[in-house]
KOLLO-802661 format. One record per residue (C-alpha): residue in three letters; x, y, z. Coordinates in steps of 0.25 Angstrom, whole numbers, padded with zeros to 4 digits, always signed. Layout:
REM KOLLO-802661
AlaXYZ/...
***
This chain:
REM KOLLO-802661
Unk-0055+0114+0173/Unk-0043+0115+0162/Unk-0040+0104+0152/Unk-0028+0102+0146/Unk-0029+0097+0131/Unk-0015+0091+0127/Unk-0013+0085+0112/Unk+0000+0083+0104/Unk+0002+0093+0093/Unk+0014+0097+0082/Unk+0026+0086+0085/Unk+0028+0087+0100/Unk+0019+0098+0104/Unk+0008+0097+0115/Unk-0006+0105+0112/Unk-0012+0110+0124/Unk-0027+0114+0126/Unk-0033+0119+0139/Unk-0046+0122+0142/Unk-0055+0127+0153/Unk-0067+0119+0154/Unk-0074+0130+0161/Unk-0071+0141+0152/Unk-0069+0132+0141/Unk-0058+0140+0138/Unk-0046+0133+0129/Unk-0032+0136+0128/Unk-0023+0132+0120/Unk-0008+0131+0125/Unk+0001+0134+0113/Unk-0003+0131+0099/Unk+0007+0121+0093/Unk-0004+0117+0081/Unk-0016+0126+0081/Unk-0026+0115+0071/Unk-0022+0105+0084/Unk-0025+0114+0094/Unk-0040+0117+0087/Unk-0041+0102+0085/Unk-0038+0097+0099/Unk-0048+0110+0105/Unk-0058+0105+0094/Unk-0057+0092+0100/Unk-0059+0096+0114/Unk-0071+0105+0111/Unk-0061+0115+0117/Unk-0062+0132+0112/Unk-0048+0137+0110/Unk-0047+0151+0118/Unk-0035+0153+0121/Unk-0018+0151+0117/Unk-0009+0151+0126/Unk+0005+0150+0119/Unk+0018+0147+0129/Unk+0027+0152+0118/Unk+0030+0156+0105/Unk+0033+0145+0096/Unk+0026+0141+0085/Unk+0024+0125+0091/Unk+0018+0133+0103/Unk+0009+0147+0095/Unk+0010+0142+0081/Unk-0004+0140+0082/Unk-0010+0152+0088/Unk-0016+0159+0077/Unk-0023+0147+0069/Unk-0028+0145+0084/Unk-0032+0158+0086/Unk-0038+0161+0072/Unk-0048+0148+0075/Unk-0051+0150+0090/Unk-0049+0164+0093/Unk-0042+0161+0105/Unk-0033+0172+0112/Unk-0018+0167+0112/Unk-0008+0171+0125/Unk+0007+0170+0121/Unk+0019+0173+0130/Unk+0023+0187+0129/Unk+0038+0183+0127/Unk+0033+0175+0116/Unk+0019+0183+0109/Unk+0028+0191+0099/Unk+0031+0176+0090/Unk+0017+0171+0093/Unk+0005+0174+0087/Unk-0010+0178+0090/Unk-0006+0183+0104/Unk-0017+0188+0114/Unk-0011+0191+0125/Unk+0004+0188+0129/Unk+0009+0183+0144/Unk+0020+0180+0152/Unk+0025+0177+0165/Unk+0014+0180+0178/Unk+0002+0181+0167/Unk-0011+0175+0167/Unk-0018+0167+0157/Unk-0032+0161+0159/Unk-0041+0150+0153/Unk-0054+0152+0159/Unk-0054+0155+0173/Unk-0042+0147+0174/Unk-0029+0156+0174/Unk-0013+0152+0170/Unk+0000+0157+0173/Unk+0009+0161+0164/Unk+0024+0159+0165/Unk+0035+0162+0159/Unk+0044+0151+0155/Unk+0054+0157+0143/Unk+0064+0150+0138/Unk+0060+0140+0127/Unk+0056+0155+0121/Unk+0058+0167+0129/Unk+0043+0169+0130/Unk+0039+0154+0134/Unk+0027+0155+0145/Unk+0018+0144+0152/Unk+0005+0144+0155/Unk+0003+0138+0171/Unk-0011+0136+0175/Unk-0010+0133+0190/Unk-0024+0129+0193/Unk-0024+0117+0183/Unk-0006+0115+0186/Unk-0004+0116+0173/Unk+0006+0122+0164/Unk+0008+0124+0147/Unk+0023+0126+0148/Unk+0025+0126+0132/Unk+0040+0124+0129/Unk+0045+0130+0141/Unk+0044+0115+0150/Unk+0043+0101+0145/Unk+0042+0089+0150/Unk+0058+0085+0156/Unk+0062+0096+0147/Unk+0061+0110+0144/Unk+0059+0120+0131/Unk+0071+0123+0124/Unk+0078+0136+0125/Unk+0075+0142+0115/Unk+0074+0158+0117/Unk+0077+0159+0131/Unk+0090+0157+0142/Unk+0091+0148+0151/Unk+0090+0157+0164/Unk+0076+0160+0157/Unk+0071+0147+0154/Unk+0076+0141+0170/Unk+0068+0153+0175/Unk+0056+0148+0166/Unk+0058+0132+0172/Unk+0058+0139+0187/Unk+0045+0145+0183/Unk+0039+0132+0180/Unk+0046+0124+0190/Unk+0038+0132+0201/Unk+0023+0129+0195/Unk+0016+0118+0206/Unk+0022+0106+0203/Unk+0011+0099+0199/Unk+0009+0107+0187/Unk+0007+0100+0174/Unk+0017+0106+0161/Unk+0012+0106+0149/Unk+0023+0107+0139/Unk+0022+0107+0124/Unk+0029+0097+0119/Unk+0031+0082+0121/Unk+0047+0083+0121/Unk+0048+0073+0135/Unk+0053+0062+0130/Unk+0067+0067+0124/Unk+0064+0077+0136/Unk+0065+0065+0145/Unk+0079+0060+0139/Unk+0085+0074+0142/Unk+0082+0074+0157/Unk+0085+0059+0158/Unk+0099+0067+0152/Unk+0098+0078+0161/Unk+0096+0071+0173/Unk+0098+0057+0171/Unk+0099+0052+0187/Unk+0082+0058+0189/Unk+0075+0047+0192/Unk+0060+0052+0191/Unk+0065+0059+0176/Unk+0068+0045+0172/Unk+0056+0039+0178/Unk+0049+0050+0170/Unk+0057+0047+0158/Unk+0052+0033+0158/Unk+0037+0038+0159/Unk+0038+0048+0148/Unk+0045+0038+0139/Unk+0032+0029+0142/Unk+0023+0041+0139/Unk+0031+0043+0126/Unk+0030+0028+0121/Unk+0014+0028+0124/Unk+0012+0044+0116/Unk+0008+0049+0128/Unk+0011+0064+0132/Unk+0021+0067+0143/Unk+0014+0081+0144/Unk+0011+0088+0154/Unk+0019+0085+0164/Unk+0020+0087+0179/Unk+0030+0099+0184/Unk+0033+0091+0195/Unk+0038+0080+0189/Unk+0046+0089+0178/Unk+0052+0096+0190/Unk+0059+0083+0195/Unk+0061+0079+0180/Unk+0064+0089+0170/Unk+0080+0093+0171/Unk+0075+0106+0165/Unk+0067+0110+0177/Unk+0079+0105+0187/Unk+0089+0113+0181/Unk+0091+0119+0197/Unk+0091+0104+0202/Unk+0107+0103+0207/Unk+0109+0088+0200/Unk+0103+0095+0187/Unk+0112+0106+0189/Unk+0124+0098+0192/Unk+0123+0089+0179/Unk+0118+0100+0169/Unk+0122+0115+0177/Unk+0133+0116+0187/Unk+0122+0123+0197/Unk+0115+0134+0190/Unk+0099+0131+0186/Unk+0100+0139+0174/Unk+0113+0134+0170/Unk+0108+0119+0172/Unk+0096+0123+0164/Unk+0102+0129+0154/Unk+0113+0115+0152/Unk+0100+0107+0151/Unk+0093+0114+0142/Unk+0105+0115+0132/Unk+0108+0100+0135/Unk+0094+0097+0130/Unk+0096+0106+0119/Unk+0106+0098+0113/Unk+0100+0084+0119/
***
């Protein structure tokens, strides 16, 4: 059995421990604040093994080495990415392996964000830590990718099973939600899911992870091939359509 462990960390960040009751393996996913990462693993009775790092920012691996140094745990890092990140073991990318316990993960890659940017898809449990590259009605910005990269990135997580539940690494939904309403103003489930995220919000409760399913119905950055997306924001063209919203958002 895996278990999530999800807690709030930095400003907007989520923290994100999993662990193999079996093996009583722990990762952690990114390492936004290293002493909250120990703390919450403390808590839990959890042994820190393993870092898995989706990119190379310093709100995602700034806390590798402090980790590391306590733990001894072995770090995997995008291999697009390892070269800014530190205390690398091992470095993967698209079609590679990772494993907690006997419990194995994909990786994928999902550049954009950074030209490096990977998730982590563990199909057994239908889960996926999809960093910066996914969020919640939104999307990473473009940093250091283009936008034929970053589309091809959203196919790849568009085709996981629809059931699987994202992970993503901040709690950006709310001004997220605002923007789709933007977007695609006549989508009646995204304003239905506006209203529920607004409620979520009001209470200080987290509207992460959320359901692929939903988001693929939702998130105007995933429906950038839908033909009343691409009529409003592309004339046509998926990667063009993409590309309008991202820069719209950019400048939201």
């Amino acid at each position: 059995m895996l278990e999530v462990h999800q807690f709030p960390c930095l400003s907007d960040n989520y923290g994100y421990l999993l662990h193999d009751t079996e093996s009583r393996e722990t990762v952690c996913i990114d390492t936004p604040d290293a002493d909250e990462y120990l703390r919450q693993a403390a808590r839990k009775g959890w042994q820190i093994t393993q870092i898995w790092n989706t990119h190379w920012h310093r709100d995602h691996a700034g806390g590798n080495t402090a980790i590391k140094a306590i733990t001894g745990c072995r770090i995997t890092a995008p291999e697009g990415d390892a070269n800014k990140i530190e205390g690398v073991d091992r470095t993967v990318g698209q079609g590679d392996v990772v494993a907690i316990g006997d419990r194995q993960g994909d990786v994928i890659d999902v550049g954009g964000h950074t030209l490096g940017h990977i998730a982590y898809h563990l199909p057994g449990a239908c889960i996926a830590f999809v960093g910066d590259s996914l969020f919640a009605l939104g999307c990473g910005r473009m940093f250091e990718g283009t936008p034929p990269q970053f589309w091809a990135s959203l196919q790849r997580l568009k085709a996981l099973p629809i059931e699987t539940m994202l992970y993503c690494a901040h709690e950006y939904t709310a001004a997220n939600a605002r923007f789709a309403l933007h977007a695609d103003p006549d989508n009646a489930e995204l304003q239905l899911y506006a209203e529920e995220i607004a409620q979520r919000r009001d209470k200080g409760l987290p509207t992460v992870p959320t359901k692929l399913e939903r988001e693929l119905r939702t998130n105007p950055f995933l429906r950038a091939d839908d033909t009343t997306m691409q009529a409003r924001w592309g004339g046509g063209d998926a990667v063009a359509t993409f590309a309008a919203l991202r820069s719209a958002k950019d400048q939201y």
